[in-house]
C-alpha positions as CSV (number, residue, x, y, z in Angstrom):
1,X,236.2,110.3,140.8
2,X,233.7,110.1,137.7
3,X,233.9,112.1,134.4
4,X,230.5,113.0,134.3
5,X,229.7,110.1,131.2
6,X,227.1,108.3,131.8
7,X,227.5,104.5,131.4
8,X,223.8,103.1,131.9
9,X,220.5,104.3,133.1
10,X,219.4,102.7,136.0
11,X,215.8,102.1,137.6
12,X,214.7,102.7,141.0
13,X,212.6,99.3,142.2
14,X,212.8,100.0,146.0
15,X,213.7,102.3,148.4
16,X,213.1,102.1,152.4
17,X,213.6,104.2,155.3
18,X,216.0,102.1,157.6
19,X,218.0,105.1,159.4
20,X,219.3,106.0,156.5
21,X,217.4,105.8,153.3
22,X,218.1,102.7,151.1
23,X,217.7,102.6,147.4
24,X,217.5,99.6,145.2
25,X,218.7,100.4,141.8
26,X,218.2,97.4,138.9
27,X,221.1,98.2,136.0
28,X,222.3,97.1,132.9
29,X,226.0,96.7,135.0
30,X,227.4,93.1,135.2
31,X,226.6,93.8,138.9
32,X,229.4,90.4,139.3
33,X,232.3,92.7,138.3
34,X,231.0,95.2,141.0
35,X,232.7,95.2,144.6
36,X,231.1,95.6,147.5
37,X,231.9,99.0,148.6
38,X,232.2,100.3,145.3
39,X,231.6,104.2,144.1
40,X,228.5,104.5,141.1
41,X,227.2,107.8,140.7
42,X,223.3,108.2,141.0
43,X,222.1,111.2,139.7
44,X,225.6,112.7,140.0
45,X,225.8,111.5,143.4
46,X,228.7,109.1,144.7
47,X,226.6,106.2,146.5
48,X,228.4,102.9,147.8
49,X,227.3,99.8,147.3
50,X,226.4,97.7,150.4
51,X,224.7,94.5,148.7
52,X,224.1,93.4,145.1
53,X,222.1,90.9,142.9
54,X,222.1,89.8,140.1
55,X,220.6,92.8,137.7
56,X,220.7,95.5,141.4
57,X,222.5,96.8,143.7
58,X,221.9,98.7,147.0
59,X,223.4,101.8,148.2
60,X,222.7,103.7,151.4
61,X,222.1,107.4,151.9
62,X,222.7,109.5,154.7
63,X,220.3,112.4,155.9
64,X,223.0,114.3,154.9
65,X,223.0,113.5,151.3
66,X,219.4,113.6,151.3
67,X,219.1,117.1,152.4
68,X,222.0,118.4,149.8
69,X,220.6,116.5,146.6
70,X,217.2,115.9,145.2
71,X,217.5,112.5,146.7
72,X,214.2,113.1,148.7
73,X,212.0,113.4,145.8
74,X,213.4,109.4,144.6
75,X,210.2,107.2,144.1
76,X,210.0,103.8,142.7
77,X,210.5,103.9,138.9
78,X,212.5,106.9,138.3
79,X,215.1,106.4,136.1
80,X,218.3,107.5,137.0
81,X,221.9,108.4,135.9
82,X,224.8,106.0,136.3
83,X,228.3,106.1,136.1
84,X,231.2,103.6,137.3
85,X,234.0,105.5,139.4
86,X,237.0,106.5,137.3
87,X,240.0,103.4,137.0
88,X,243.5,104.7,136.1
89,X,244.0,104.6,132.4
90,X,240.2,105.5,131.3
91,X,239.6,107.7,128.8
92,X,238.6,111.4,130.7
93,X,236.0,112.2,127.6
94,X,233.9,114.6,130.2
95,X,235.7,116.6,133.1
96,X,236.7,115.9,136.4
97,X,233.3,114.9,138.9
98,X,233.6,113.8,142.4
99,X,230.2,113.2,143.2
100,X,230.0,115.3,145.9
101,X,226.7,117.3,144.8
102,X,227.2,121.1,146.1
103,X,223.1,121.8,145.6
104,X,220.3,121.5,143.5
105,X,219.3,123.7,140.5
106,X,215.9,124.1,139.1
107,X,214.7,123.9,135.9
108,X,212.8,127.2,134.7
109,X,212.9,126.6,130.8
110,X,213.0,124.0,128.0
111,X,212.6,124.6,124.4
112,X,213.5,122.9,120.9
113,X,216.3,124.2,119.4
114,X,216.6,121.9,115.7
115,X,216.8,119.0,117.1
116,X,218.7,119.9,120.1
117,X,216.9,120.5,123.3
118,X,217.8,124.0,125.4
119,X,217.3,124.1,129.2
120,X,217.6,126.9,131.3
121,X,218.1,126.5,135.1
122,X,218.5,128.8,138.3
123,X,221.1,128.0,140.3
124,X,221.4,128.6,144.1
125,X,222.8,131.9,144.7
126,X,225.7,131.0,146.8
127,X,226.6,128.6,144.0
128,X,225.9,130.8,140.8
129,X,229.1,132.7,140.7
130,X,230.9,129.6,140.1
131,X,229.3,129.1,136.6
132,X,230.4,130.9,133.6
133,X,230.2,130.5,129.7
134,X,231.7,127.7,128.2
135,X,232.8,126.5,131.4
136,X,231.7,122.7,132.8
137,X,228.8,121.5,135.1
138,X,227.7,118.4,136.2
139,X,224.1,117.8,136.4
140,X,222.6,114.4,137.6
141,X,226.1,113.4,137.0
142,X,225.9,114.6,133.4
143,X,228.9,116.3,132.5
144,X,227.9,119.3,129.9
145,X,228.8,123.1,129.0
146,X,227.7,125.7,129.8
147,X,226.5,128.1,126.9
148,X,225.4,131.6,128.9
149,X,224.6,132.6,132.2
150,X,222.5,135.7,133.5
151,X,222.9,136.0,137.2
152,X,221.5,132.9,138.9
153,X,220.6,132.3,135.6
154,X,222.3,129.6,133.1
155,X,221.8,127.4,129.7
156,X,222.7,124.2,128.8
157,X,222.3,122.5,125.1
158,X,221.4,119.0,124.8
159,X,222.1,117.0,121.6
160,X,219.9,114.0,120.4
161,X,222.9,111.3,121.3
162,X,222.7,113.2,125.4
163,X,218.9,112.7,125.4
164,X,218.8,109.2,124.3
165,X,221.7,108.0,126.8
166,X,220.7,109.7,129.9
167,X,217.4,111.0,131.5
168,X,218.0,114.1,129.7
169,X,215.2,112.8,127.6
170,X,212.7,113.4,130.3
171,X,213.3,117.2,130.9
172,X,210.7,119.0,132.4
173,X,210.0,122.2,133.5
174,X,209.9,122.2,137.8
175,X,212.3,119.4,137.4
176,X,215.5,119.7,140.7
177,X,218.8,118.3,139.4
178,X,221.4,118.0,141.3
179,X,224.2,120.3,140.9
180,X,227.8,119.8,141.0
181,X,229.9,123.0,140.1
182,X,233.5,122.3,138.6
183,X,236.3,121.9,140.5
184,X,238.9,124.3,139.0
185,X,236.1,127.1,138.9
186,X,235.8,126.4,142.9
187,X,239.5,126.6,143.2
188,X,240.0,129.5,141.1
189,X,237.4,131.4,142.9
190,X,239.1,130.9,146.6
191,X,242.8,131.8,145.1
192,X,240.6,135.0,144.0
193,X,239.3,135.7,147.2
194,X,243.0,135.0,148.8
195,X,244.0,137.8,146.9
C-alpha cells in the first residue's frame, strides 16, 4: 500500500526486453535500506525489486502490466515518480493507493492558473464514473483532487510545491498517465449496483 506521496524522482538508465521487460531506475533512495523483493511505486505502479546497486534498482514487468499502464512508452531518461510502500505507523498525508493501475488517462489540456498549473484529462469510459468532484485520484502515483468532472472529462490543480517534487513539472499536452481510481469510490459503486 502507498499514499500516493511521492518520496523521490527517479531516472530511467536502462530498460531490456528479457521476457518480461526490465527497468533500471537510479534514485535518490539509500538503495542499502531497500530489500530485495520490496514494493516502490513507478509511476503509480507497484514494481518489485529483483536486484539493486548502489544509486539503482531493478524491477521486472510483466506483459500484463505493460499493457494496463503507460509502461510501454518508458525510454531511457524519463523521469519518473517514486514512492516507498506504506510501513505501519507512517503518516497517511495522501489517500489510500495500491498500485494497481486500473488504466491510463490522457492529457487533453494544460493552462496557468496564478501560479498553479490546471490539467484536464479524459479518462477511459469504463473508468470515468468512478471520478467525482473533490473526490481522490492517483496519477503516476500522485495522489491529488479532483476539482470538476464533465463526462469522461476531469481537472486536476497543481500547486508550485507538486510541480517541483514530482514530474508534474513536465506536463504536456498528449502526455498518458497512468490512472488509479480510489478505492472507496470503487467500493461504493459495486454496493450501488448490489442494490
Amino acid at each position: 500500500m502507498f499514499t500516493g506521496i511521492i518520496t523521490d524522482i527517479g531516472t530511467l538508465v536502462d530498460l531490456k526486453q528479457e521476457g518480461d521487460l526490465r527497468a533500471r531506475i537510479s534514485t535518490g533512495y539509500d538503495t542499502a535500506r531497500i530489500d530485495m523483493g520490496a514494493s516502490i511505486a513507478s509511476d503509480g505502479v507497484c514494481l518489485t525489486v529483483v536486484d539493486l546497486g548502489p544509486d539503482w534498482y531493478d524491477v521486472q514487468i510483466s506483459a500484463e502490466t505493460v499493457s494496463k499502464t503507460n509502461l510501454a512508452s518508458w525510454e531511457v531518461g524519463k523521469r519518473v515518480n517514486l514512492e516507498r510502500a506504506l510501513k505501519v505507523g507512517d503518516e497517511l498525508g495522501g489517500h489510500i493507493v495500491s498500485g494497481h493501475v486500473d488504466g491510463v488517462a490522457e492529457v487533453v489540456s494544460v493552462f496557468d492558473d496564478g501560479d498553479s498549473t490546471r490539467v484536464q484529462l479524459r479518462a477511459p469510459e469504463g473508468l470515468a464514473r468512478f471520478i467525482a468532484p473533490k473526490g481522490s485520484v492517483a496519477l503516476n502515483g500522485t495522489s491529488l483532487t479532483v476539482n470538476e468532472v464533465q463526462g469522461a472529462v476531469f481537472g486536476i490543480n497543481f500547486i508550485p510545491h507538486t510541480k517541483d517534487v514530482t514530474t508534474w513539472g513536465d506536463v504536456a499536452v498528449g502526455d498518458m498517465v497512468n490512472l488509479e481510481i480510489d478505492t472507496l469510490a470503487r467500493y461504493v459503486a459495486r454496493l450501488a449496483e448490489a442494490g
